[in-house]
C-alpha positions, 0 to 999 in steps of 0.5 A: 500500500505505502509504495503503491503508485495511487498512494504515492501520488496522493502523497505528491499532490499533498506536498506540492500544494503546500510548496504552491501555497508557500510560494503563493504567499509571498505573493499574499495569494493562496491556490483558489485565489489564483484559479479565480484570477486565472477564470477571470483573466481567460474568459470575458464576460465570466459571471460568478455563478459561472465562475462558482460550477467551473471551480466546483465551489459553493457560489457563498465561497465564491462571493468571499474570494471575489470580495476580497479579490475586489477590495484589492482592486484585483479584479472588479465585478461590473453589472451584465448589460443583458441580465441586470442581476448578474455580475460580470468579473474582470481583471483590473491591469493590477490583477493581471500583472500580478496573475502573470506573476503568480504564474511565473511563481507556480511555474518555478516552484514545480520545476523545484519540486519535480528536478529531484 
């Protein structure tokens, strides 16, 4: 069991999320912070309910993580011309300069993780 591939993937994935978090916060981002600018910066007109069935979260989480990506002025919920009740997101050039960042970060921390 301890030496079987599916286990010693799990344990894979288990550590390299702590070494993505790590890295993340040097940049004040956590993992779900960074798929909701990734979502957002990759698909115009992206709304929060949508944005909560492709991240597979509960739209109450979502709504947490846009406010306070908003309250960073990371990204900016604008009303949906066709559809008043609905919030449209966008990056804002701030969130997209540190979305790019962010990458860059995740990028080197798995090439560290995986050269052994």
């Amino acid at each position: 069991m301890l030496t079987s591939p599916g286990y010693l993937l799990l344990k894979a994935g288990t550590q390299f999320h702590v070494v993505i978090d790590e890295a993340l916060a040097s940049l004040g981002l956590n993992g779900r912070q960074l798929l909701v600018l990734t979502f957002v910066g990759s698909e115009e007109h992206l709304s929060q309910k949508m944005l909560s069935t492709r991240l597979g979260l509960d739209p109450t989480i979502v709504v947490a993580l846009v406010d306070e990506l908003e309250g960073r002025k990371l990204l900016v919920r604008e009303r949906d011309p066709d559809d008043r009740r609905r919030h449209r997101l966008r990056l804002t050039a701030p969130g997209r300069k540190l979305h790019a960042k962010a990458l860059r970060t995740v990028t080197d921390a798995e090439r560290e993780f995986l050269t052994p």
